[in-house]
MDTraj code that builds the backbone (N, CA, C; nanometers):
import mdtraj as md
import numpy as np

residues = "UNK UNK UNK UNK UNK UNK UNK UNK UNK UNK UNK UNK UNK UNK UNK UNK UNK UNK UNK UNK UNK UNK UNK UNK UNK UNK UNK UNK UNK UNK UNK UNK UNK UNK UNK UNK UNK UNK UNK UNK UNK UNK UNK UNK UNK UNK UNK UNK UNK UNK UNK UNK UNK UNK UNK UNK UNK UNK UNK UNK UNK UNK UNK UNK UNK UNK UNK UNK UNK UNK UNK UNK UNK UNK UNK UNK UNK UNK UNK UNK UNK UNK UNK UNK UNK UNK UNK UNK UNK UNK UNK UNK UNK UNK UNK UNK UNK UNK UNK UNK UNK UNK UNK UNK UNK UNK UNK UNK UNK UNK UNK".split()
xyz = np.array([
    [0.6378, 4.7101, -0.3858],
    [0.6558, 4.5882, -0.3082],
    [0.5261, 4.5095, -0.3018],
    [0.4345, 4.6162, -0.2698],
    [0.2942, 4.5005, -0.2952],
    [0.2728, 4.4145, -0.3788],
    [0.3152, 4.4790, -0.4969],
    [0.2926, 4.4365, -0.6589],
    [0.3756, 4.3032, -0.6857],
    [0.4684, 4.2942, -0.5920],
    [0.5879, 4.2222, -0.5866],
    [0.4887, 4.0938, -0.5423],
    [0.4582, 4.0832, -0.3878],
    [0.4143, 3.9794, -0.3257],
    [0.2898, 3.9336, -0.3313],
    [0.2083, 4.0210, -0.4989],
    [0.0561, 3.9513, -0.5157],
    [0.1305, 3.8600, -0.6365],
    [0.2571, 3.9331, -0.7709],
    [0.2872, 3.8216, -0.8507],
    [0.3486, 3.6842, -0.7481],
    [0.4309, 3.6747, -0.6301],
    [0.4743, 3.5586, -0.5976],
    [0.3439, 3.4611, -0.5807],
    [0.3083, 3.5613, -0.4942],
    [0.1342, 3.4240, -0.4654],
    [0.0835, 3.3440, -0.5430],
    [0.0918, 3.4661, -0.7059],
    [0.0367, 3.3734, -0.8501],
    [0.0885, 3.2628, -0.8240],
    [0.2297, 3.2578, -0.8508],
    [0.3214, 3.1771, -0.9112],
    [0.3168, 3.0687, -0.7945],
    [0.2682, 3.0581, -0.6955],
    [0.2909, 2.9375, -0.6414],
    [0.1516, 2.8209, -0.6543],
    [0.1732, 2.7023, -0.6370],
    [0.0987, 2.6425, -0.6231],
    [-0.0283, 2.6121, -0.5788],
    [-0.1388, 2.5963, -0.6149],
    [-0.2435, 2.6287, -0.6064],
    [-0.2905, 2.5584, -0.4405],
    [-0.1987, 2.4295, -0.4394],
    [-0.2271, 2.3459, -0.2885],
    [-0.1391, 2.4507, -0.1479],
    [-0.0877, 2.5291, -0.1808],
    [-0.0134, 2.6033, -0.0905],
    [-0.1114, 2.7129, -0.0799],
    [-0.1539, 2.7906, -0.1623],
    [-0.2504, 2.8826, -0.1341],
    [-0.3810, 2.8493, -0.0840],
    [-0.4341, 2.7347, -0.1042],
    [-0.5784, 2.7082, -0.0415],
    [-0.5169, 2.6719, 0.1271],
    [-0.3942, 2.5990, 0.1421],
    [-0.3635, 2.5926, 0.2839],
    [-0.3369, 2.7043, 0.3561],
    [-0.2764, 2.7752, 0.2986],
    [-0.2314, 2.9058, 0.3737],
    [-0.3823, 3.0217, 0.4256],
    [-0.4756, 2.9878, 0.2931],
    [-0.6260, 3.0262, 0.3440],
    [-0.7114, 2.9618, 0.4008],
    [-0.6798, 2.8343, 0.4246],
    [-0.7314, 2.7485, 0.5478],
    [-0.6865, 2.7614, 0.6771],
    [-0.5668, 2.7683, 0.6824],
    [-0.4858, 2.7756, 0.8188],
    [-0.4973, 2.9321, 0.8603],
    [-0.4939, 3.0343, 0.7994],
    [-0.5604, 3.1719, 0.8202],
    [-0.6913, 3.1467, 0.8567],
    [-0.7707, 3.1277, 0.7871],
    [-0.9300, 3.1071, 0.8611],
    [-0.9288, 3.0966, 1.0002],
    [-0.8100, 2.9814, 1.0176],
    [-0.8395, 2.9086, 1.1536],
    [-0.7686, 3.0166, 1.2433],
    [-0.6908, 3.1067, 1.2140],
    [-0.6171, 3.1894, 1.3044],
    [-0.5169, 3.1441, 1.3417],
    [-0.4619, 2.9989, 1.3316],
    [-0.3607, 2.9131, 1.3936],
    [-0.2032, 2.9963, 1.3540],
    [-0.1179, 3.0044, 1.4441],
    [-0.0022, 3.0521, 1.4045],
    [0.1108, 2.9261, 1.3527],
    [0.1879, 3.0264, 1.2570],
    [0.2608, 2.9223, 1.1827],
    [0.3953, 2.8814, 1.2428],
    [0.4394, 2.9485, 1.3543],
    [0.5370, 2.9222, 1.4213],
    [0.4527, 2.7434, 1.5388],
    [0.3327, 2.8362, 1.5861],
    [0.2940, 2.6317, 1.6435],
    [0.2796, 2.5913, 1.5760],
    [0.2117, 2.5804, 1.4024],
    [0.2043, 2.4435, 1.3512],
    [0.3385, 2.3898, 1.2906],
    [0.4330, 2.4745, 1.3032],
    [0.5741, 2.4208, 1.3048],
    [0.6515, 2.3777, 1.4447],
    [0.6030, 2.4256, 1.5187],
    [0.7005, 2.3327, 1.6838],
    [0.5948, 2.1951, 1.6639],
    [0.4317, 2.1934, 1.6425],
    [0.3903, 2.0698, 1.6545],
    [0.4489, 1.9769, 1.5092],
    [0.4674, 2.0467, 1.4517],
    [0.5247, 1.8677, 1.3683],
    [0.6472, 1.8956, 1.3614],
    [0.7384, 1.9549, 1.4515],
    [0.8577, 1.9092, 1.4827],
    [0.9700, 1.9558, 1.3968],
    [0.9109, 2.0500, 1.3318],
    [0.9851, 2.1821, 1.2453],
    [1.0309, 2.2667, 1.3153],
    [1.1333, 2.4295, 1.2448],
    [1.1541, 2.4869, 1.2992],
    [1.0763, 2.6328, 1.2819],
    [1.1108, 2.6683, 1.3593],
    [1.0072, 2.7939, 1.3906],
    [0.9519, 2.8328, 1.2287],
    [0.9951, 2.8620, 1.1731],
    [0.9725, 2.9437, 1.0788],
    [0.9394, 2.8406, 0.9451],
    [0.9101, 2.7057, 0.9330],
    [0.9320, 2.6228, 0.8150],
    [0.7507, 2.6461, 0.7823],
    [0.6454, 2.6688, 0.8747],
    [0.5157, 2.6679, 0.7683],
    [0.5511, 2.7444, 0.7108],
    [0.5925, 2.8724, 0.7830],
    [0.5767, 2.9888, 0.6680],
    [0.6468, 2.9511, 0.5735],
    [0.7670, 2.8804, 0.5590],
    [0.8685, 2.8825, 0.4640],
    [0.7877, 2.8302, 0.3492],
    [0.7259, 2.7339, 0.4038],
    [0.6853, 2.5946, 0.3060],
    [0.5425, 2.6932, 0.2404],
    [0.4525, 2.7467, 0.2836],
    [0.3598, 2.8218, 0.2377],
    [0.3914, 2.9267, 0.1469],
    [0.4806, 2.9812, 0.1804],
    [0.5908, 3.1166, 0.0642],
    [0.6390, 3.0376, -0.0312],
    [0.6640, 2.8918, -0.0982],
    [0.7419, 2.8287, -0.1664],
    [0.8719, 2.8134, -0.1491],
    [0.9055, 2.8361, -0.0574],
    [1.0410, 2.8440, -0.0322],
    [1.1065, 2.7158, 0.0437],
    [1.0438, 2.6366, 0.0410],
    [1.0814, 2.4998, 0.0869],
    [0.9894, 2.3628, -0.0089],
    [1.0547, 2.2738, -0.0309],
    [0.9525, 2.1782, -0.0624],
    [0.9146, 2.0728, -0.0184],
    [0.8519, 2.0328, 0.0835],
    [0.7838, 1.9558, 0.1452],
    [0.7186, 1.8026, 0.1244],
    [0.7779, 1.7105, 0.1571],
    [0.7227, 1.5990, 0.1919],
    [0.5948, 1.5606, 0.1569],
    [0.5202, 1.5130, 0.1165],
    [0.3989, 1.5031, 0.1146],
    [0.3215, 1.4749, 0.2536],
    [0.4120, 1.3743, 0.3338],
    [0.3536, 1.3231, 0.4400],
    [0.4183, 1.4614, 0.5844],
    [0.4804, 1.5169, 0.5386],
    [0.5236, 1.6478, 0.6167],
    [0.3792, 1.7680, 0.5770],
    [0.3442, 1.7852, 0.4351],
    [0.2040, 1.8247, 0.4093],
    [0.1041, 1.8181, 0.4701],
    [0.0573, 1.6425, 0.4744],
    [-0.0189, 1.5553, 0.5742],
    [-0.0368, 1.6473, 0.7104],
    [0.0974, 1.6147, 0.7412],
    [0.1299, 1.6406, 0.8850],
    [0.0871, 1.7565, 0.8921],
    [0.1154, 1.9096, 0.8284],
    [0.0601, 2.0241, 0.8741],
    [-0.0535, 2.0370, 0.8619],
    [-0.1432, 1.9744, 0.7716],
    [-0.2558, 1.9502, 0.7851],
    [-0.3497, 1.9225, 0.8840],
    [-0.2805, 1.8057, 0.9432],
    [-0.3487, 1.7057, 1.0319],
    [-0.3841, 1.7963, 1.2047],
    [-0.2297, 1.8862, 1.2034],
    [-0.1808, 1.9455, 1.3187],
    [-0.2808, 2.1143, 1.3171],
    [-0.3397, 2.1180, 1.1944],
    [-0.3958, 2.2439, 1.1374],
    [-0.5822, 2.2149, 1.1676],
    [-0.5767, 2.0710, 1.1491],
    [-0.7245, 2.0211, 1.1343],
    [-0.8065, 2.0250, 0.9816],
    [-0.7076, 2.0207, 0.9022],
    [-0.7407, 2.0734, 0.8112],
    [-0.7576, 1.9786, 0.7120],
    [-0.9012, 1.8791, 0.6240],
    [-0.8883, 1.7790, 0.5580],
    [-0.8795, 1.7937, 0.4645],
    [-0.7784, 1.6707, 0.3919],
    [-0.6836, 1.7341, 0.2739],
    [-0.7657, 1.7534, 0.1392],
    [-0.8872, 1.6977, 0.1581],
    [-0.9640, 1.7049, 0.0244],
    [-1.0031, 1.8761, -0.0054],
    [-0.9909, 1.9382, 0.1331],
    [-1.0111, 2.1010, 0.1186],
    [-0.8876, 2.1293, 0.0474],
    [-0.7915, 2.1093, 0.0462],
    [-0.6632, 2.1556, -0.0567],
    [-0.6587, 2.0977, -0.1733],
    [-0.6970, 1.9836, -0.1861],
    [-0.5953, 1.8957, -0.3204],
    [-0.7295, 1.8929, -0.4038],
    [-0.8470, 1.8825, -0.3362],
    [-0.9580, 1.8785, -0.4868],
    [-0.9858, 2.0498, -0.5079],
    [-1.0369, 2.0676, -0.6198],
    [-1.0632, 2.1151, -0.6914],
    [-1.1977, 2.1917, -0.6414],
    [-1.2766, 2.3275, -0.6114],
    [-1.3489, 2.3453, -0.5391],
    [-1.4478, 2.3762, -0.6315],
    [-1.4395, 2.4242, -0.7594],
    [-1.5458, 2.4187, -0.8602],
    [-1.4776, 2.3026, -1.0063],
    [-1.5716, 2.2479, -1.0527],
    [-1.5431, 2.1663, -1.1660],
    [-1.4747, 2.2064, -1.2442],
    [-1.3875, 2.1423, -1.3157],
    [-1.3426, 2.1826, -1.4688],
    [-1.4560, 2.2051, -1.5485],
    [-1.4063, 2.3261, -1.7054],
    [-1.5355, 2.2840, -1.8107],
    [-1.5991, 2.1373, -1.8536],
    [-1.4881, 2.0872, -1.8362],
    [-1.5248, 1.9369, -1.9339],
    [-1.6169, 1.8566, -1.7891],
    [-1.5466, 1.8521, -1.6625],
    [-1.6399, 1.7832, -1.5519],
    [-1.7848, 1.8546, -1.5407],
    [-1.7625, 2.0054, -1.6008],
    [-1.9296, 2.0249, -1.5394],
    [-2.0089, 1.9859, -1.6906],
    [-1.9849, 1.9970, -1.7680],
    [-2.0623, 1.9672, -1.9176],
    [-2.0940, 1.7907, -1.8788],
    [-2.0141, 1.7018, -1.7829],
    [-2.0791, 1.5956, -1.7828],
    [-2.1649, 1.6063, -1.6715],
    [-2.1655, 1.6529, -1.5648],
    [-2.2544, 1.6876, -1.5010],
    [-2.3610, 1.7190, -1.5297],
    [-2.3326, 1.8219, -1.5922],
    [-2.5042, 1.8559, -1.6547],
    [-2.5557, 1.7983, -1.7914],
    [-2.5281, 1.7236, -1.8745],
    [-2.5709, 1.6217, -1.9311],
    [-2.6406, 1.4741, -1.8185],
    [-2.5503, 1.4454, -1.7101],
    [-2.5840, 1.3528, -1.6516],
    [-2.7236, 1.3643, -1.5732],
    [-2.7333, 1.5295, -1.5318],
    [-2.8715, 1.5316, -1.4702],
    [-2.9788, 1.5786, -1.5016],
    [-2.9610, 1.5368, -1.6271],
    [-3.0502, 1.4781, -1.7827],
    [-3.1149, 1.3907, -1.8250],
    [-3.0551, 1.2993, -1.7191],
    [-3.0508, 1.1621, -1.7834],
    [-3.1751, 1.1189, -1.6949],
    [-3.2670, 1.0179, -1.7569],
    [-3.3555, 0.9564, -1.7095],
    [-3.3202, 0.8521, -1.6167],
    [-3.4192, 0.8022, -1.4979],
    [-3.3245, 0.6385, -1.4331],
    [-3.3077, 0.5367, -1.5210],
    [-3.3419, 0.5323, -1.6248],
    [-3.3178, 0.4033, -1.7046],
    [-3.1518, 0.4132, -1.7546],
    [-3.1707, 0.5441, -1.8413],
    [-3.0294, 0.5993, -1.8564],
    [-2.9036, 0.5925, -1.7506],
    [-2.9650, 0.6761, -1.6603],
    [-2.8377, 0.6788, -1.5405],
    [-2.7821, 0.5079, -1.4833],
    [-2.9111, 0.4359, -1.4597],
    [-2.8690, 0.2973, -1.4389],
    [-2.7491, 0.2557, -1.5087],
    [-2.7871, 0.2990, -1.6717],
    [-2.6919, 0.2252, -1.7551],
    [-2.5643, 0.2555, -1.7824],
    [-2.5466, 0.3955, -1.7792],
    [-2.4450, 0.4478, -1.6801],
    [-2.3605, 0.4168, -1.6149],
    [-2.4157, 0.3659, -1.4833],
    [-2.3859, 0.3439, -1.3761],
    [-2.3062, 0.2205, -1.4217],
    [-2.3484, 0.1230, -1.5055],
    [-2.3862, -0.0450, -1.5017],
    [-2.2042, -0.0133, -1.6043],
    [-2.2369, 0.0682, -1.6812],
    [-2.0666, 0.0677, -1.8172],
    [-1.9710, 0.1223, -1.7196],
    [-1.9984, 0.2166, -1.6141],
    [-1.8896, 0.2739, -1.5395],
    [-1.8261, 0.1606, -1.4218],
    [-1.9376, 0.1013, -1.3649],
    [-1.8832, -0.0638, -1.3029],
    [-1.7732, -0.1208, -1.3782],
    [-1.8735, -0.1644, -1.5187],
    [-1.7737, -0.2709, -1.5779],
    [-1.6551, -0.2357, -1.6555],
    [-1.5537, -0.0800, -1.6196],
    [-1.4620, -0.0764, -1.6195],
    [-1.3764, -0.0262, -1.4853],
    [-1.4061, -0.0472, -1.4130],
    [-1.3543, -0.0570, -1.2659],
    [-1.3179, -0.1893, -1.2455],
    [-1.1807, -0.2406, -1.2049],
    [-1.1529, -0.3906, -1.1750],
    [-1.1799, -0.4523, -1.0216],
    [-1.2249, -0.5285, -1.0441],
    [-1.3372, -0.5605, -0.8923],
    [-1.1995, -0.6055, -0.7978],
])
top = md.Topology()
chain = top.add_chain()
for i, resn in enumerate(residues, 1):
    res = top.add_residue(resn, chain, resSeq=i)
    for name in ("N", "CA", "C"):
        top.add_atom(name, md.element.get_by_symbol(name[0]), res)
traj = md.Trajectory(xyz[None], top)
């Protein structure tokens, strides 16, 4: 059975598992952060097990009710290969360089 409920964990979504280890950190129980956003007893857990699929702004909401800011779930907590290879090329770069950089990455952003 163990073996059972470490493959489900794989298999779920990577934004459900960083919440479920955020909202653990905090100790918060999942039965209140379901009476506060107006769920029923049992829907964090549901929604954290995969067993429900959730709203985005119902997400939000357990979040919000959790204290929990969403950039801790939805980004990425170490770089991809390809983001850190520009990283570390970039802090390489001289200020003349980085300026110019800076100046080509502007002028494809629409003002």
């Amino acid at each position: 059975m163990g073996c059972e409920m470490a493959a489900e964990e794989k298999a779920l979504e990577p934004w459900r598992v960083r919440l479920k280890a955020e909202i653990d950190a905090r100790g918060i129980s999942y039965t209140k952060l379901s009476k506060d956003i107006g769920g029923h007893d049992a829907y964090v857990s549901r929604t954290l097990q995969g067993k429900t699929e959730p709203s985005m702004n119902t997400v939000l909401m357990i979040m919000e009710a959790a204290g929990i800011d969403p950039a801790a779930i939805f980004m990425p907590k170490t770089p991809s290969e390809k983001a850190q290879k520009v990283l570390d090329a970039a802090a390489e770069l001289d200020d003349e360089e980085a300026q110019l950089v800076v100046r080509l990455l502007d002028s494809t952003n629409p003002k």
